[in-house]
VMD Tcl script that draws the C-alpha trace (Angstrom):
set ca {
  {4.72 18.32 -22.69}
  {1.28 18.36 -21.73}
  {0.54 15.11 -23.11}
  {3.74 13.27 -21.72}
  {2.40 14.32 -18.26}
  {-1.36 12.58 -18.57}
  {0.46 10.00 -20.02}
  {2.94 9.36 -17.59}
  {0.13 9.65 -14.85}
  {-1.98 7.15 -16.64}
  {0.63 4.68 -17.30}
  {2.02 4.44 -13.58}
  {-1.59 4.26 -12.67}
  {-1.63 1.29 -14.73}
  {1.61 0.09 -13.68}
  {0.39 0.09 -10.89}
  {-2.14 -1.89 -10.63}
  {-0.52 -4.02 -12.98}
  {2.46 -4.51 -10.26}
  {-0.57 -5.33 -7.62}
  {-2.01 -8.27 -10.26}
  {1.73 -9.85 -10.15}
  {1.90 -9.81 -6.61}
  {-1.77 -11.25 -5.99}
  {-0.79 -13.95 -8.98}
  {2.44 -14.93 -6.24}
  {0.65 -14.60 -3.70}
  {-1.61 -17.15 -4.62}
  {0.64 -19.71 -6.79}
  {0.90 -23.12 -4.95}
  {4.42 -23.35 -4.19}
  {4.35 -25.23 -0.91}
  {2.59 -28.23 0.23}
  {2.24 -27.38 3.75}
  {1.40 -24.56 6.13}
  {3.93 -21.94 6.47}
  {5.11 -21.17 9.95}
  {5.81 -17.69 9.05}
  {3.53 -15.04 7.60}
  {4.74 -12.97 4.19}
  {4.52 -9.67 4.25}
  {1.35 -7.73 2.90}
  {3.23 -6.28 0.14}
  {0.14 -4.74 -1.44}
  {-0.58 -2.62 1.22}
  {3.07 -1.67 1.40}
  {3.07 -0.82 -2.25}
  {-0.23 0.99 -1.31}
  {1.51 3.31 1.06}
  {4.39 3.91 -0.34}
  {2.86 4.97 -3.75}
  {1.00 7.08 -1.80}
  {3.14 9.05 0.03}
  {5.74 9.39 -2.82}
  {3.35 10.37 -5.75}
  {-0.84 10.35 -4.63}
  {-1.29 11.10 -8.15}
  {-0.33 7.41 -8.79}
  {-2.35 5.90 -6.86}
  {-6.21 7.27 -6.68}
  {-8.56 6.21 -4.08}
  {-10.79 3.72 -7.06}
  {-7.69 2.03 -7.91}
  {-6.86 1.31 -4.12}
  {-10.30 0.38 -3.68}
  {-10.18 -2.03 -6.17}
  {-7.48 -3.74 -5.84}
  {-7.86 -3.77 -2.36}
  {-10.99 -5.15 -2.83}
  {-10.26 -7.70 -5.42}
  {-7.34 -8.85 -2.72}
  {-9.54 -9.24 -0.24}
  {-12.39 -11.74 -2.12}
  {-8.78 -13.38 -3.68}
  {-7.48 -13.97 -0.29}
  {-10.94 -14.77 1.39}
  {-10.95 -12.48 3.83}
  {-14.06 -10.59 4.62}
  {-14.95 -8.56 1.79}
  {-14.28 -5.13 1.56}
  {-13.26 -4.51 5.58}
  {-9.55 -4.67 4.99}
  {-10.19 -2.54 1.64}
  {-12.14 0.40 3.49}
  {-8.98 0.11 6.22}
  {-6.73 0.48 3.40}
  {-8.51 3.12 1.20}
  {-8.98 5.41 4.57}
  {-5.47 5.22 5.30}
  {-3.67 6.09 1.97}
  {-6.32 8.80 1.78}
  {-4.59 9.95 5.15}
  {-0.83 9.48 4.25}
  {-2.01 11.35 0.89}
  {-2.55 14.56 3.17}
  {-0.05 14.37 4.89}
  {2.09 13.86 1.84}
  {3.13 17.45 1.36}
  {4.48 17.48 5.28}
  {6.27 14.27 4.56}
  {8.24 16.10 1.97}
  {10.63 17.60 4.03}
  {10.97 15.07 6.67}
  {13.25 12.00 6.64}
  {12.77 8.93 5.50}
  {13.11 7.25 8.87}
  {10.21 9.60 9.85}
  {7.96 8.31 6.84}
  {8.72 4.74 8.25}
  {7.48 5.48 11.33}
  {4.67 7.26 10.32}
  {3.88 3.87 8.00}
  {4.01 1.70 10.74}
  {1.95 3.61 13.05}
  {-0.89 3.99 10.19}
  {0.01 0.20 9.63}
  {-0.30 -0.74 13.47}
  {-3.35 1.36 13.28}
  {-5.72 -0.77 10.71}
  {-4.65 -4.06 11.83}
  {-5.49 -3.63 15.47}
  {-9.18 -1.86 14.07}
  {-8.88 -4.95 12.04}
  {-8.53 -7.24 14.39}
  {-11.06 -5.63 16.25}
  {-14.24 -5.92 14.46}
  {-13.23 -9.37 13.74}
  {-13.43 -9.64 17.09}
  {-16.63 -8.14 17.74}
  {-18.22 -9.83 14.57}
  {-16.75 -13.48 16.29}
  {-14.90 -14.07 12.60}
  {-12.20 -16.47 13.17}
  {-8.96 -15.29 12.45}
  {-5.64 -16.16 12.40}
  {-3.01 -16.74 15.35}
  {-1.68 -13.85 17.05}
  {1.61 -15.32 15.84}
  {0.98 -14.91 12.71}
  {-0.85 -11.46 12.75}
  {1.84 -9.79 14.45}
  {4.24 -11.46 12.23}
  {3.10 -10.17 8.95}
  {2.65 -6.75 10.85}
  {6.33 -6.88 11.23}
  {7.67 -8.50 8.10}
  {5.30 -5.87 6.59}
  {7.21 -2.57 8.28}
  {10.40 -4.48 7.34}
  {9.82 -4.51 4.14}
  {8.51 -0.97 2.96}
  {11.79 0.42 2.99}
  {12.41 -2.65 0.58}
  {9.53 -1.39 -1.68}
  {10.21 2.34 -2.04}
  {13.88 1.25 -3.21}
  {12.09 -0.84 -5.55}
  {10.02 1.26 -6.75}
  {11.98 4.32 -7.00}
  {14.51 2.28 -9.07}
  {12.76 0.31 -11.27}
  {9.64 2.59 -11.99}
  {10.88 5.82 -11.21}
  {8.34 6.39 -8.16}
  {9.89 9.42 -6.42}
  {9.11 12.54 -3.94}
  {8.27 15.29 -5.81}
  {10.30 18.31 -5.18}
  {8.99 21.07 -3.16}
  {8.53 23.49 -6.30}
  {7.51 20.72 -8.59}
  {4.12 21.27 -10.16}
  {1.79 19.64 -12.44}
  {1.14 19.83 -16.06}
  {-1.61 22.60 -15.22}
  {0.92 24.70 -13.11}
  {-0.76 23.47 -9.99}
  {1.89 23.04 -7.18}
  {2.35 19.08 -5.89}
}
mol new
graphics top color blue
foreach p $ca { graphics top sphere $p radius 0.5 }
foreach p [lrange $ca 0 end-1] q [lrange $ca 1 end] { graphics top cylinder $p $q radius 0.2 }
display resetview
């Protein structure tokens, strides 16, 4: 039983990042010819989050890093700002995981977006302060939204498809250690 446990861990840590390759690789596939007028959701970061709050085993702070990171050089956005942003804030939702427990899920939504609303405005920020062009206003607060619309979109997902779920208040791990 021991050795189902580390494996399970291991191979939703890999699924994980596996699931953020696939969405970078669609992300980044040529499938229009023009602009878009509206901005996609950061589905990363939702996956990110979500992970986070329902199992922080999944998703350690390297793997967020790097992925994160890799996004952000894919992307060409400034490297490693957005990835720092990210990595800080799962780190937070990850202590707060065992208070989001017992809560709803409406609350966990909320708390999302606020940690969401949070690193984009820092964000947008030091952009600002650095003078680094960025995007239309539009289109930030866009993909802000689209972004909170969607988590609840992504824990279904996840919970259904990979089995990413809440652990129960008396669960503990395979070395008896309470999660």
């Amino acid at each position: 039983m021991v050795d189902q446990s580390a494996a399970r861990i291991w191979s939703m840590r890999a699924a994980f990042i596996a699931l953020c390759l696939v969405i970078m690789f669609f992300h980044l596939l040529p499938l229009e010819t023009m602009p878009r007028r509206w901005a996609a959701p950061d589905l990363l970061v939702a996956l990110c989050f979500a992970w986070a709050l329902r199992r922080p085993d999944y998703v350690p702070a390297l793997s967020v890093a790097g992925v994160m990171l890799l996004a952000d050089l894919m992307f060409q956005r400034p490297p490693g700002l957005w990835a720092a942003l990210v990595v800080m804030a799962v780190h937070w939702l990850k202590s707060r995981e065992r208070r989001q427990r017992e809560t709803t899920f409406v609350l966990e939504w909320f708390t999302v977006a606020g940690c969401l609303i949070s690193i984009t405005l820092i964000y947008r920020v030091v952009l600002l302060i650095l003078m680094v062009p960025s995007g239309p206003p539009f289109l930030i607060l866009m993909q802000l939204a689209m972004t909170i619309l969607f988590y609840p979109l992504v824990v279904i997902l996840s919970h259904l498809t990979l089995g990413v779920r809440r652990s129960a208040p008396g669960e503990v791990d395979r070395l008896g250690h309470s999660l």
